[in-house]
C-alpha positions, 0 to 999 in steps of 0.5 A: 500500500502507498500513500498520496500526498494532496496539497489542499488548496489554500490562500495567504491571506496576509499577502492578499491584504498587502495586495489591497493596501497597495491599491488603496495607497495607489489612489490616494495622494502621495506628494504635494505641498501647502501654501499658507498664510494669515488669510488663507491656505492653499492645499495641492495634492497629486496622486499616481492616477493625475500627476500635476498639470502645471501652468505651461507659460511658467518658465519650466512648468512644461518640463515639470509636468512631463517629469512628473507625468512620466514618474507617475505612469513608472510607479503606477504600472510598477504598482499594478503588475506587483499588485497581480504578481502577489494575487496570483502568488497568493492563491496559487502559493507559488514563492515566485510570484509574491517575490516578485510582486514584493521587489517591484512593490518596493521598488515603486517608492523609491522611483516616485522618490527619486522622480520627485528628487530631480523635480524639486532639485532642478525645477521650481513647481511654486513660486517658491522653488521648494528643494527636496522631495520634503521640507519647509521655507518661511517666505514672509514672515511679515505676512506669515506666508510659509509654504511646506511639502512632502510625501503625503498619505497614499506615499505612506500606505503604499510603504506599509503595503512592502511591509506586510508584503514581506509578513506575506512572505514569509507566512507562505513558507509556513502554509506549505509546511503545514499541507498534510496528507489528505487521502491514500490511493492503494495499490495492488500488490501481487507477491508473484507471477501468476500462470493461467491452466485448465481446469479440466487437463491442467494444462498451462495456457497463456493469459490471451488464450480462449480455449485449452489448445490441448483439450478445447475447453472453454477459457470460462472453466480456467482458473489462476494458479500461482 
């Protein structure tokens, strides 16, 4: 008798909510800067889906909307195929998939940061021309006009996305340690050859043979011997 290992089917739960916080940071913001002063404060946001559309009569403006629309679609396709990559991985288990859903999850932030870097750096997208992917600048402090900016929330989910990714990760070894046997197929055993013979002569026969070649009886009368 031998056994036959099944693998139930299952799914990593843990990689499938890492796959759903990762869309859900994909819609929200994540970069943009506020202006704000005694009368009033001016908020801009700017997710993966609608990067910034600069005015293009601003000197530099079009270049600045072109990075940033390049940067964006980067990240958001990066964010998509990973997004699949981990789906696929989590319910089929296969370690390949939810690496590599993992290394191009990670990588998505550190492009958007890095786009956002050069912009900053080179470019100025308000008037006034913030450095750094994050900071702050007092502009007036006799009007109390300051303007800060940075990475915003969706930015923030996404990397909690990576985290619970790697969590996923490593659960899924753990789901295919603990697949059991679940069922045994058995299988017939014979302890020797087996040779067919007449009943009625005792004459050996072959195993394809109707009739007793040596007294014509019928192959319904022959009986196994072993």
């Amino acid at each position: 008798m031998d056994s036959l290992s099944i693998i139930s089917w299952k799914v990593n739960p843990v990689s499938i909510l890492g796959a759903a916080m990762a869309l859900i940071g994909a819609f929200l913001p994540w970069w943009g800067f506020d202006v704000s002063g005694i009368i009033s404060t001016q908020a801009h946001r700017w997710t993966i889906w609608n990067p910034p559309r600069l005015n293009t009569q601003v000197p530099g403006a079009a270049a600045v909307s072109w990075n940033f629309t390049i940067s964006s679609v980067s990240v958001l396709v990066l964010v998509l195929v990973a997004t699949a990559l981990v789906v696929v991985g989590s319910i089929t288990l296969l370690r390949r998939y939810l690496l590599g859903g993992l290394l191009l999850s990670a990588l998505a932030p550190v492009v958007y940061a890095v786009a956002i870097n050069y912009v900053t750096m080179n470019y100025c997208i308000t008037p006034f021309c913030v450095s750094g992917p994050v900071g702050s600048e007092s502009v007036s402090r006799a009007s109390g006009l300051s303007v800060a900016w940075g990475f915003q929330i969706g930015f923030y989910v996404f990397l909690a996305a990576v985290l619970v990714l790697i969590a996923g990760l490593l659960f899924n070894s753990r789901l295919g340690r603990s697949q059991v046997t679940t069922g045994k197929a058995r299988i017939p055993v014979f302890t020797g050859p087996t040779s067919v013979s007449c009943s009625k002569c005792g004459a050996n026969l072959q195993s394809q043979s109707k009739f007793c070649p040596n007294c014509g009886q019928a192959r319904a009368a022959f009986s196994l011997s072993a």
